[in-house]
C-alpha positions in Angstrom: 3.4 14.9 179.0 1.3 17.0 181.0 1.2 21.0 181.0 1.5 23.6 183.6 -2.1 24.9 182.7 -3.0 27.7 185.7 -6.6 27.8 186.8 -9.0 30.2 188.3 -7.9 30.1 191.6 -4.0 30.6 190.3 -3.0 26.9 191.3 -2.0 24.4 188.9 -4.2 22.0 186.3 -2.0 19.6 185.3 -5.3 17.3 184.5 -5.1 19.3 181.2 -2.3 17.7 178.8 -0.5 19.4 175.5 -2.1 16.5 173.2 -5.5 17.1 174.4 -5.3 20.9 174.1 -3.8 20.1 170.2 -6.6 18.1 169.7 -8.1 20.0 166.6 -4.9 21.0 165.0 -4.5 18.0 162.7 -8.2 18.1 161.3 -8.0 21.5 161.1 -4.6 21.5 159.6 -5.9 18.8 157.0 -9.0 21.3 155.8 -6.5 24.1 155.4 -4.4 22.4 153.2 -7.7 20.3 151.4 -9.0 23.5 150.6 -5.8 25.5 149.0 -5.6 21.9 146.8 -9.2 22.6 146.3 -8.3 26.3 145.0 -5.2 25.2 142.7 -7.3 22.6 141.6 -10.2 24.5 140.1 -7.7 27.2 138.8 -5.9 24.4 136.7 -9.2 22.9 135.7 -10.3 26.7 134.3 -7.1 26.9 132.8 -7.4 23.3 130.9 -10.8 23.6 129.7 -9.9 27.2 128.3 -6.6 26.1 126.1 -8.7 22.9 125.2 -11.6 24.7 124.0 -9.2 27.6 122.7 -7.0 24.9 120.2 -8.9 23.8 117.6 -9.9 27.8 117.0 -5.9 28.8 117.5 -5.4 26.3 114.6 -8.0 27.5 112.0 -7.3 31.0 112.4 -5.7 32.3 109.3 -4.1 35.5 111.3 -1.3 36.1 114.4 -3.6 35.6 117.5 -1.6 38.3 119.5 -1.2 40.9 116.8 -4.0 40.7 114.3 -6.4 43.6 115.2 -9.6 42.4 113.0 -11.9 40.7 114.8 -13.8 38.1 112.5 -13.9 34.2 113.4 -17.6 33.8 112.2 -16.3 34.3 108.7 -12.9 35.2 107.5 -11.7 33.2 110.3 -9.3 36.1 110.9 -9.0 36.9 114.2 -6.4 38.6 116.9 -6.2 39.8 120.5 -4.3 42.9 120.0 -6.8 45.6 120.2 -9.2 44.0 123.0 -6.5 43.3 125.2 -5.4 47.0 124.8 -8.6 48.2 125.4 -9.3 45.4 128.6 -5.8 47.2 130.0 -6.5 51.3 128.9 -10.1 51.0 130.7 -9.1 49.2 133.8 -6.0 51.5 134.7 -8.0 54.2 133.7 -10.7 53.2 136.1 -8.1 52.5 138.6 -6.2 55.9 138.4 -9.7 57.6 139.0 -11.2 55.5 141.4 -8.0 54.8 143.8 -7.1 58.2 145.0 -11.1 58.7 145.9 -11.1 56.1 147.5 -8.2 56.2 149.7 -9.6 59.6 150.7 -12.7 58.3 151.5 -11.2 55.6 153.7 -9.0 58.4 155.3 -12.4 60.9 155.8 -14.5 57.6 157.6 -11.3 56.7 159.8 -9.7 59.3 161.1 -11.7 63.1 160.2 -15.5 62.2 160.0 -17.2 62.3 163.3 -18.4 58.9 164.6 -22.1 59.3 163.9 -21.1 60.1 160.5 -18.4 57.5 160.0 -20.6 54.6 160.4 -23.2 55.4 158.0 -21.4 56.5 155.3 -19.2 53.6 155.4 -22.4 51.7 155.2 -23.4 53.6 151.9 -19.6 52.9 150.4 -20.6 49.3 151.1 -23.6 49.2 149.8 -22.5 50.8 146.0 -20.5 47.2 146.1 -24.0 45.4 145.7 -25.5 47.4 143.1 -25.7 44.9 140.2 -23.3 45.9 137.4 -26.0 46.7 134.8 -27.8 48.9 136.4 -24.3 50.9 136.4 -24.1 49.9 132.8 -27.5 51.7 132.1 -27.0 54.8 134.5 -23.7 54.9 132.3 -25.7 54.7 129.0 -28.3 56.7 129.9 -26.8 59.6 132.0 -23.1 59.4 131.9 -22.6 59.7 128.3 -24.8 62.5 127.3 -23.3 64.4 129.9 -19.8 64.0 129.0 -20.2 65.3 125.7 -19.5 68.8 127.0 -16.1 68.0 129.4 -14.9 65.9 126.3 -15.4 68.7 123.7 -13.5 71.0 126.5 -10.5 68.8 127.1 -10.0 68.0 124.0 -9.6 71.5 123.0 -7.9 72.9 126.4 -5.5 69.2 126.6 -5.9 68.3 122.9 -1.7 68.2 122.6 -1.9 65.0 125.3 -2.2 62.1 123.4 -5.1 60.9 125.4 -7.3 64.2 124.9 -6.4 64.0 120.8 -8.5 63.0 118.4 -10.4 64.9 115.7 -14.0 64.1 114.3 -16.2 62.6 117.0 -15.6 63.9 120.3 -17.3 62.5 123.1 -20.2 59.7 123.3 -19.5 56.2 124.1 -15.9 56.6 125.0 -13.1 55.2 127.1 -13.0 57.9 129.3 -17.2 57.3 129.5 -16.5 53.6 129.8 -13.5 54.4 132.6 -15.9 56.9 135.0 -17.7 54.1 135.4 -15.4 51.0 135.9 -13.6 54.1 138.6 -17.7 53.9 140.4 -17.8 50.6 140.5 -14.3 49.7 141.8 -14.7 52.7 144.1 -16.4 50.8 147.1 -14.1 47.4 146.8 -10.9 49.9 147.3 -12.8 52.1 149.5 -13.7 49.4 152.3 -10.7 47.4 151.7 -8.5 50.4 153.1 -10.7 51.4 155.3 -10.4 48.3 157.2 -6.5 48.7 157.0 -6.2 52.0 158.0 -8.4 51.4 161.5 -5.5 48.6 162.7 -2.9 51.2 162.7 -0.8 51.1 165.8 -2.5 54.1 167.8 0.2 54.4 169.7 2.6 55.5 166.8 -0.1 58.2 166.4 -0.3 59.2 169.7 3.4 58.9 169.7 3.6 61.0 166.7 0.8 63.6 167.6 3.1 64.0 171.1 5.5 65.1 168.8 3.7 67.9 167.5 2.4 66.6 164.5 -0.7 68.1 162.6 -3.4 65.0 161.6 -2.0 65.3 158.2 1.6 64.6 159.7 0.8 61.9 161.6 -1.4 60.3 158.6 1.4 60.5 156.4 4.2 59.1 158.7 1.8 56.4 161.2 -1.3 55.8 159.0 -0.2 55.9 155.3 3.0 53.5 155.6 1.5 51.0 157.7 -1.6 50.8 155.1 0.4 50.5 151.9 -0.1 47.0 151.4 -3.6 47.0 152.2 -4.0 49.6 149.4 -2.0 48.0 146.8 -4.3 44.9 148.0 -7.1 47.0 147.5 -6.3 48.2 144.3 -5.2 45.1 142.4 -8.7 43.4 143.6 -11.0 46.8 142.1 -8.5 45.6 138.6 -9.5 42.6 138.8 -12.6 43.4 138.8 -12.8 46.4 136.4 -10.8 43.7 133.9 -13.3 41.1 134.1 -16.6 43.4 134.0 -19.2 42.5 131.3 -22.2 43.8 130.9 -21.2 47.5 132.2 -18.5 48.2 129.8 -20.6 45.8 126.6 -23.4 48.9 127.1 -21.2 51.6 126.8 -18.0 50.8 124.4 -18.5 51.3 120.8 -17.1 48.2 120.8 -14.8 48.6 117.6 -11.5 46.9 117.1 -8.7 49.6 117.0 -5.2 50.4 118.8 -5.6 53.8 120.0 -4.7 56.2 123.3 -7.1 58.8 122.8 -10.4 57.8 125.7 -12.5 61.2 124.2 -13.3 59.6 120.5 -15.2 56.3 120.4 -12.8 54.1 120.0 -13.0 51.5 122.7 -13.7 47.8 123.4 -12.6 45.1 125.9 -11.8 41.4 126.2 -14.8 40.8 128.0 -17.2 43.0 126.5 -16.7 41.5 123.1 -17.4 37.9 124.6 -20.7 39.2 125.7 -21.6 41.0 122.7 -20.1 37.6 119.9 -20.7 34.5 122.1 -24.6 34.2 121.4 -24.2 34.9 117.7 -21.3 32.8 117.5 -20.2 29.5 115.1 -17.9 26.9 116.5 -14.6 28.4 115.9 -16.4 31.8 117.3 -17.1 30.6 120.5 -13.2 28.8 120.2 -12.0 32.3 119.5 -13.9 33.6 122.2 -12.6 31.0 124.5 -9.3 32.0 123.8 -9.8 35.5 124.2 -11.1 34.8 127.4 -7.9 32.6 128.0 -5.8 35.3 127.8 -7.4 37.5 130.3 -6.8 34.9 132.4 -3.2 35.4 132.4 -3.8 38.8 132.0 -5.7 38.7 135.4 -3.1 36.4 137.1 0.0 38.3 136.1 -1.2 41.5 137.5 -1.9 39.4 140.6 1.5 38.2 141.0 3.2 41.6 140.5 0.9 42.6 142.7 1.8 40.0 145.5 5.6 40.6 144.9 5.3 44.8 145.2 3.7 43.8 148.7 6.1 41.1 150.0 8.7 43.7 149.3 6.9 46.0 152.1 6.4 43.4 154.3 8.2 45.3 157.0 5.2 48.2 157.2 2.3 45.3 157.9 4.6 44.4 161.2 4.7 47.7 162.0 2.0 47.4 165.2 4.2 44.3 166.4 
């Protein structure tokens, strides 16, 4: 069946048919679907060769893997992920509470206040704290972060001491959650940053014009045009930066004390993480040590692919703000 295909001249080309034009759509329909196979494929495999490795440790252990808060595989063969996934959870929302309102600001600043020579290259530097290797945050952390925070910590816990976060007696500052957290916030801060930045430029411009007709201030018209139609970009944003700050290693394994406690209070050093505590066991670890590990690392899988889900079902709910420039 040939097509009504207009050519340059505005005349018919009916030489043109609708199954030559559709040509590429079945090869490139079969990639597309090869390659999310592909995806749930590899996600399975991870998630077979973790419980398989993860058994034969699950079995010996002499404690409740999701309550037991001692940490001891190599030995006792008591061992439990109560404490590290609290402390994988405290220090990523943490991070995210600091880092996400920076960065949406940030995003706001490059998009619709900072003049366009300045936009471009500071966007540039936000995307360029994203390649910074995590270690060298780790050691920045180590080195400079937690000396300084001594001081804040000592203040807030006197000023804020009667929020359970700010408690604690003893030790006050050091390596800390809060220590840890400032710097899981730094390196999530460009992932977020970009992410909304991005959204926030494909705004329909002409509900701002629309609303700046109106006699809205910038702020206004942010809030009612900008902000609504980039809420599921930011949620986006956000739930990739806790991915990330869940998963990071070597940062947070330089600057937890890494001990093996339940606690809310981020000024007394008290903290540790699920990943942190693979990198700091795995090389010194037995068999049923490196099982435990596993295990561990298991669980912030579906720690990691939970979050994901809510995070997919908060933005299918607003589904009718990303149509918004329709």
């Amino acid at each position: 069946m040939s097509t009504d295909v207009r050519t340059r001249e505005g005349g018919p080309d009916t030489s043109r048919s609708a199954s030559r034009r559709s040509l590429g759509e079945g090869p490139f329909r079969f990639v597309s679907t090869a390659a999310g196979v592909v995806l749930l494929g590899i996600m399975a495999a991870i998630a077979v060769f973790l419980i398989g490795e993860a058994i034969p440790a699950l079995q010996a252990n002499k404690a409740s893997f999701l309550t037991e808060l001692t940490w001891d595989p190599n030995g006792q063969q008591t061992f439990g992920i109560a404490a590290l996934a609290f402390g994988t959870v405290l220090s990523s929302a943490l991070a995210l509470v600091i880092a996400t309102p920076i960065a949406v600001g940030v995003a706001l600043f490059i998009s619709h206040y900072a003049p366009r020579r300045l936009a471009a290259p500071l966007g540039y530097l936000i995307d360029l704290l994203a390649a910074v290797p995590s270690v060298v945050y780790g050691l920045w952390g180590l080195a400079f972060l937690v000396p300084l925070m001594r001081t804040p910590s000592q203040w807030l816990n006197e000023h804020l001491g009667w929020f359970p976060l700010f408690a604690g007696e003893g030790v006050i500052g050091g390596k800390t959650m809060l220590a840890g957290g400032i710097v899981l916030a730094i390196m999530i801060l460009p992932i977020i940053a970009a992410i909304s930045r991005e959204v926030f430029l494909q705004a329909p411009k002409m509900n701002e014009e629309a609303a700046l007709a109106l006699g809205a201030t910038r702020w206004e018209m942010i809030r009612m045009a900008v902000l609504p139609f980039g809420r599921p970009g930011v949620i986006s944003a956000a739930m990739l930066g806790l991915g990330r700050a869940m998963g990071e290693t070597i940062a947070v394994a330089l600057i937890f004390p890494a001990t093996f406690d339940i606690t809310f209070e981020i000024l007394t050093p008290h903290a540790n993480s699920i990943a942190a505590n693979i990198a700091n066991g795995f090389g010194e670890a037995t068999e049923i040590g490196r099982g435990a590990l596993i295990a561990s690392g298991l669980v912030l899988f579906l720690i990691t692919l939970l979050v994901n889900m809510g995070a997919r079902v908060v933005i299918n709910r607003r589904k009718e703000y990303a149509r918004a420039g329709a």
